[in-house]
C-alpha positions as CSV (number, residue, x, y, z in Angstrom):
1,X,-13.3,177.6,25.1
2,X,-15.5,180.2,23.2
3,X,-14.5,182.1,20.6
4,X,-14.9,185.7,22.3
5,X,-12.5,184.1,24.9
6,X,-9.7,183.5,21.9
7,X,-10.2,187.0,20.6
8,X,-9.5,188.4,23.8
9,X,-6.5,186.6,24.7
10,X,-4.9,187.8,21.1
11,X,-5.9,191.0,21.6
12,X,-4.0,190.4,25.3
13,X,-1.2,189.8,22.9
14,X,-1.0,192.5,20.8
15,X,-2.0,194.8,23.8
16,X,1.5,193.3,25.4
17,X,3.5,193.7,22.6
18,X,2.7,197.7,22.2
19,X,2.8,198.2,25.6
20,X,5.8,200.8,26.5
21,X,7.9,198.3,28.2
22,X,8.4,196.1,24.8
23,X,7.5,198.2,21.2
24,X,9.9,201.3,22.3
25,X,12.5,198.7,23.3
26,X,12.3,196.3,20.4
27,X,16.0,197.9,18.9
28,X,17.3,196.5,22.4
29,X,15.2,193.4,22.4
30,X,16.3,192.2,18.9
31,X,20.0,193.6,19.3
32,X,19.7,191.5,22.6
33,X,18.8,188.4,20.7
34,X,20.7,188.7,17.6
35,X,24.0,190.3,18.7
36,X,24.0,192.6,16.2
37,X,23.7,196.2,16.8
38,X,21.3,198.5,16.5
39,X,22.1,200.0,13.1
40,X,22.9,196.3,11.5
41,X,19.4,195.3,12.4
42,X,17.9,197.0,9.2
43,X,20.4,195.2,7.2
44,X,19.0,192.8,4.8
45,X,21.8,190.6,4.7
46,X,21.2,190.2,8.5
47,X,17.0,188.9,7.8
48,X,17.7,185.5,8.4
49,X,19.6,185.9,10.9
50,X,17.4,188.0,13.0
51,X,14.4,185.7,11.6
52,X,15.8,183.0,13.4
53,X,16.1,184.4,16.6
54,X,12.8,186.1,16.8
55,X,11.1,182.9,16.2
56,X,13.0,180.9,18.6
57,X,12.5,183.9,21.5
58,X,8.9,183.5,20.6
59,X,8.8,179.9,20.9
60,X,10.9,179.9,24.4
61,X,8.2,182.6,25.8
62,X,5.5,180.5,24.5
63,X,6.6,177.7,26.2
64,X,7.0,178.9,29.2
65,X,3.7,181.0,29.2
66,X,1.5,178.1,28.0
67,X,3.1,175.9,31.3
68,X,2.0,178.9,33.6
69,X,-2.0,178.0,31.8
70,X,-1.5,174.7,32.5
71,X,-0.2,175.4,36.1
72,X,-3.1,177.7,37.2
73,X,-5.8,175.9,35.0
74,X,-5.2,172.4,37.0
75,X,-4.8,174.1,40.1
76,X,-8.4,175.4,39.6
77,X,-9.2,171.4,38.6
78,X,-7.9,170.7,41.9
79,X,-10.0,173.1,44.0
80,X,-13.3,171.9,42.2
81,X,-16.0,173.6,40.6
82,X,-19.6,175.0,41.3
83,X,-19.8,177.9,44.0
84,X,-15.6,177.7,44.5
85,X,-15.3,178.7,40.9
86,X,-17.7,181.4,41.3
87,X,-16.3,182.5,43.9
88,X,-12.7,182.3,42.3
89,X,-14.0,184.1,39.2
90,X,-14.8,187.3,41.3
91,X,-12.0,186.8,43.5
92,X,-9.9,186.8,40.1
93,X,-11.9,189.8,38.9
94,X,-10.8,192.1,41.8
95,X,-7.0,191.1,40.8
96,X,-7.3,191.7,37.4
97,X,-8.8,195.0,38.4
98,X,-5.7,195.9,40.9
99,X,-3.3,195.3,37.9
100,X,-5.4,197.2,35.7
101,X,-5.0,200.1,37.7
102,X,-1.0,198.9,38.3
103,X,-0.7,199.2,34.3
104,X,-1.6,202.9,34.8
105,X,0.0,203.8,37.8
106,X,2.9,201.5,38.1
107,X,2.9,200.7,42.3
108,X,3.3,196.9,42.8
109,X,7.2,197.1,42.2
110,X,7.6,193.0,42.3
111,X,6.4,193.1,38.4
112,X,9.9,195.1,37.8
113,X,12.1,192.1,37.2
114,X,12.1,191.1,33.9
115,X,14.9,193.4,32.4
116,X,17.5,191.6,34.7
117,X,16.7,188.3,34.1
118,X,16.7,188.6,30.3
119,X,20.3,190.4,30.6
120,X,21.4,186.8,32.3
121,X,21.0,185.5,28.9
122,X,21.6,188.4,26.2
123,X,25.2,188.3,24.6
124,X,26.8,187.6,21.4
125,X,27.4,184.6,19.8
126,X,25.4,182.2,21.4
127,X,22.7,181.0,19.1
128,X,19.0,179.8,18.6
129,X,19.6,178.2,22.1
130,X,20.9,181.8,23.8
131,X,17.2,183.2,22.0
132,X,15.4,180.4,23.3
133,X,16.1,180.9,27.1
134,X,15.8,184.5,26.8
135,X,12.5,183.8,25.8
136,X,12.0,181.6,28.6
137,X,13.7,184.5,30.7
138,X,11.3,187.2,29.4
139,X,8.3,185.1,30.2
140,X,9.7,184.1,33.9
141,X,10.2,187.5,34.7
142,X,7.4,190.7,35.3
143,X,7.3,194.1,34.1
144,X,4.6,196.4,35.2
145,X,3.2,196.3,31.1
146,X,3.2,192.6,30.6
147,X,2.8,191.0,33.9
148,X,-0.8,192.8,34.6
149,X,-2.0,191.8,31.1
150,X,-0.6,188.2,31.0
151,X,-1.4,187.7,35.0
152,X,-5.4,188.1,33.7
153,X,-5.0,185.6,31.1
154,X,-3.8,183.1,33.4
155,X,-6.4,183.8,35.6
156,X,-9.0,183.2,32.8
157,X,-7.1,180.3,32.4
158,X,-7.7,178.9,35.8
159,X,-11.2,180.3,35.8
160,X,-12.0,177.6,32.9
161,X,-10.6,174.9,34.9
162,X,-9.8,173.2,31.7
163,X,-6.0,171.9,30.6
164,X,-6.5,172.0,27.1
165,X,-8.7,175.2,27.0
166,X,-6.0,176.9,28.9
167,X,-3.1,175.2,26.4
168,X,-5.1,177.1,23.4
169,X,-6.3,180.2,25.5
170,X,-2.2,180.6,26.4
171,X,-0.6,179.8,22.9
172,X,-3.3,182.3,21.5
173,X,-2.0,184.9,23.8
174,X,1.8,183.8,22.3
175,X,0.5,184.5,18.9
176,X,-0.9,188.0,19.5
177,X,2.5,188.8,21.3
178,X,4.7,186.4,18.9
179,X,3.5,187.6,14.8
180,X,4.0,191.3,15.3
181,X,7.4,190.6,17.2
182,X,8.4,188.2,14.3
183,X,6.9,191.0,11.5
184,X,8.9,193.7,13.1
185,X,12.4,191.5,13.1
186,X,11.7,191.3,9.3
187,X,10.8,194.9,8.6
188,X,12.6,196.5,11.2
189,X,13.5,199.5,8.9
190,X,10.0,200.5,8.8
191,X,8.9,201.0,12.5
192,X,10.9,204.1,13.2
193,X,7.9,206.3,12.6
194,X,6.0,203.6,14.9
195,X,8.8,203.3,17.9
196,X,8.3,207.5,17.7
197,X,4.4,207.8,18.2
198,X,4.9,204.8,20.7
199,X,7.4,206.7,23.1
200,X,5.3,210.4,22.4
201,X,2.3,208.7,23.5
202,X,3.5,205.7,26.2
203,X,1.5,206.9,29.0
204,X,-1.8,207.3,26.6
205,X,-1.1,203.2,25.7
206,X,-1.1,202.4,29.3
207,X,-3.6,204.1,30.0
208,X,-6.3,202.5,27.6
209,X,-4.7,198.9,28.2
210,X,-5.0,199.5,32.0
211,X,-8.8,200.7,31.3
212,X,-9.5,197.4,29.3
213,X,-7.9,195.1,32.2
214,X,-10.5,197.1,34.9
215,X,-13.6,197.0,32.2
216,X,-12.5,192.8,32.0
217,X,-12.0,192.7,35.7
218,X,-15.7,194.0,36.6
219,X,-17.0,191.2,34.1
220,X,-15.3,188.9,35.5
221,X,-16.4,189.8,39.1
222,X,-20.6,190.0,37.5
223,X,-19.7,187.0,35.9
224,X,-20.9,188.2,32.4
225,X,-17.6,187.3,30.0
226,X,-19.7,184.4,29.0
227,X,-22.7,186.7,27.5
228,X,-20.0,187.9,25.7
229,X,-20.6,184.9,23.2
230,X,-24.4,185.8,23.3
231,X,-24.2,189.1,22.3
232,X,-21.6,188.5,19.3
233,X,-23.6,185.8,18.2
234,X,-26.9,188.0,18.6
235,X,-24.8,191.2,16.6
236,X,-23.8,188.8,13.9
237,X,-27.5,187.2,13.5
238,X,-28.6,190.7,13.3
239,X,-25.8,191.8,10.4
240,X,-26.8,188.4,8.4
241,X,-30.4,189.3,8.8
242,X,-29.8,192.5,7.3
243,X,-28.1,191.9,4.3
244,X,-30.5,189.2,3.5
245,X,-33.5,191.3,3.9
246,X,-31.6,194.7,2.2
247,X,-28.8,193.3,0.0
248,X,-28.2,196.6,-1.5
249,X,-27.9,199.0,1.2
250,X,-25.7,196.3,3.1
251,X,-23.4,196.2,-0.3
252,X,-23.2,199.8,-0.2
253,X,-21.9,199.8,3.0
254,X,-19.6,197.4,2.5
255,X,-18.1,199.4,-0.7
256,X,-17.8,202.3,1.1
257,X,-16.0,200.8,3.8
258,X,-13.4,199.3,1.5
259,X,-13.3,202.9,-0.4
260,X,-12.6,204.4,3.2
261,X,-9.7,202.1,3.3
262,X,-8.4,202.8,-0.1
263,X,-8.4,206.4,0.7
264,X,-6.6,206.0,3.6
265,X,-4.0,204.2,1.6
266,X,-3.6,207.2,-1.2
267,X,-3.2,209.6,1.4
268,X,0.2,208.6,2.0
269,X,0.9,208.2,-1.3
270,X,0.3,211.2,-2.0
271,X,1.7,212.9,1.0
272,X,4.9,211.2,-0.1
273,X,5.0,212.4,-3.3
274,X,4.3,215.9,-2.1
275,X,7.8,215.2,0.1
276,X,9.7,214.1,-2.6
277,X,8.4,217.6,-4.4
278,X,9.4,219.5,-1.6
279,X,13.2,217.9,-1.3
280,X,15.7,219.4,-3.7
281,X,17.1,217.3,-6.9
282,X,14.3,214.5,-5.8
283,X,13.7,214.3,-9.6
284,X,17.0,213.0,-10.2
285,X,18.8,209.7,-8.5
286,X,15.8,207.9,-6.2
287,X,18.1,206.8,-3.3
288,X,16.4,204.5,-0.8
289,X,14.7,207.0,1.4
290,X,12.7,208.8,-1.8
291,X,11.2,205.4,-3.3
292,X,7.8,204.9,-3.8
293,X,5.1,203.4,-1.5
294,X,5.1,200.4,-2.5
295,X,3.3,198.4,0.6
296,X,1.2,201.9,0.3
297,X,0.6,201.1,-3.4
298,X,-0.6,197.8,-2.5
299,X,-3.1,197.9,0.1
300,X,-4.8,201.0,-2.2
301,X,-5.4,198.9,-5.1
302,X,-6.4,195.7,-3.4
303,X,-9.5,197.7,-1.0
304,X,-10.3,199.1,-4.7
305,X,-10.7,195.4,-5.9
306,X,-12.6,194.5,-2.9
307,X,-14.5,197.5,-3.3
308,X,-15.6,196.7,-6.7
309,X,-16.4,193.3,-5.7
310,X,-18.3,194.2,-3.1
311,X,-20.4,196.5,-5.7
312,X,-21.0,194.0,-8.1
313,X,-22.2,191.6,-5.6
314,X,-19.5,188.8,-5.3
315,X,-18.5,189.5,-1.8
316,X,-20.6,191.0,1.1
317,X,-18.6,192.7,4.2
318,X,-21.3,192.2,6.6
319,X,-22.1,188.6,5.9
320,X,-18.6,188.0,6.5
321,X,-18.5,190.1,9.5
322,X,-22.0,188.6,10.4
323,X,-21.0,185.0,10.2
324,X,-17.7,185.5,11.9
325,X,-19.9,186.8,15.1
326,X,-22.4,183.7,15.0
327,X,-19.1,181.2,14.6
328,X,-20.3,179.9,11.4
329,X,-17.0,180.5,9.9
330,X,-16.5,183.0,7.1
């Protein structure tokens, strides 16, 4: 199992977890699991609460996913390798190409199923054990968002012919899906803004993650998602040679990268401040909705440390990017 191949499959992840069929429904998903409603899930008395469940939904989905890699990987053990696995690879590349296009245009109506199953199982006051088989539910059933996107993970699962390749290939694919699900049970107040852009621009998201499953499936069917490892490895060697031969320029890079990043940050610092300008009495009483950026606050000062690190030399952003690419660790 290369490291390209990891990447991918946590990208998969994340990819599933934006998709229109689960960010704009997390409020249902997480009143589902918890039994609370809606408005109690941004209650902070309620964090452990919905902590608990989110990591036991998570662990019954990655159960039952990293079963289905196991499942499809030894069937492939079974069938052999050499020309059969070639020809499975191209035979896997023209499915993952038909549910690349079904992510976009929605027309193979058996991937529609998961909704029901996880009602089966959603209802108050049942516990870590009620989360845990809804998690089991939401990976048994389909949904024309997740099911393309986790159908071509299993099938570069099988295509590795490999048990424990496809154990890590599948509980990397749980961890793209599992840490933002967890995150947003634990900030929940915070993703209004995100569960807005998400439902204004659904059929943009599809689109893009369908176009990522077709560009996969054509490298699967030329057989070139191993040179992927070649040509990171080749980018990286060429990153690490430059900074070695031009230290300065690649450090200048570097800081302006971070300072990019730290301007970013003060932008919505400072477009909040203009808001709380703009909103009558704002001077007086700072209720909850007019209090500073803190997270904002944050992520501004710490790209201006790195920044100034990277300027004086102690840290270099392309010999960390460069060394990441050739797997020689950071």
């Amino acid at each position: 199992m290369n490291q390209p191949d990891l990447i991918a499959a946590f990208g998969a992840g994340l990819v599933s977890f934006i998709s229109p069929c689960v960010l704009p429904l997390l409020p249902a998903y997480l009143s589902l699991l918890s039994g609370l409603t809606v408005k109690e899930l941004s209650d902070q008395q309620q964090k452990a609460k919905l902590l608990g469940a989110s990591l036991t939904f998570s662990a019954g989905f990655t159960l039952a996913f990293t079963v289905l890699g196991v499942i499809f990987s030894g069937g492939m053990s079974f069938i052999g390798g050499g020309g059969t696995s070639q020809l499975f690879g191209k035979i896997a590349g023209i499915i993952v190409i038909v549910l690349g296009l079904n992510v976009m245009f929605d027309f193979i109506q058996i991937l529609n199923n998961d909704a029901r199953l996880i009602r089966k199982f959603a209802g108050k006051g049942r516990g870590q054990v009620n989360a845990f088989l809804m998690g089991l539910a939401f990976a048994a059933g389909w949904s024309p968002c997740i099911g393309p996107i986790l159908a071509s993970i299993l099938l570069m699962a099988a295509r590795n012919a490999n048990v424990g390749a496809a154990v890590l290939l599948l509980v990397t694919y749980s961890a793209g899906f599992a840490i933002p699900f967890v995150a947003s049970a634990l900030f929940f107040e915070r993703l209004s803004p995100v569960l807005g852009f998400l439902k204004k621009h659904g059929n943009a998201v599809r689109t893009v993650s369908g176009i990522l499953l077709i560009t996969f499936g054509i490298a699967m069917i030329l057989g070139s998602v191993s040179r992927i490892s070649a040509i990171a490895a080749q980018t990286g060697g060429a990153l690490l040679g430059f900074e070695a031969s031009s230290p300065l320029p690649s450090h200048i890079i570097g800081t302006a990268f971070w300072l990019l990043f730290a301007w970013l940050s003060s932008r919505r610092i400072l477009r909040r401040r203009k808001a709380l300008k703009a909103v009558p009495g704002a001077g007086g009483a700072t209720p909850r909705a007019q209090k500073s950026p803190v997270i904002a606050y944050i992520f501004s000062a710490t790209f201006i440390v790195l920044a100034v690190l990277e300027l004086a030399g102690i840290i270099s952003l392309l010999h960390l990017i460069g060394g990441w690419l050739t797997f020689g660790g950071l």
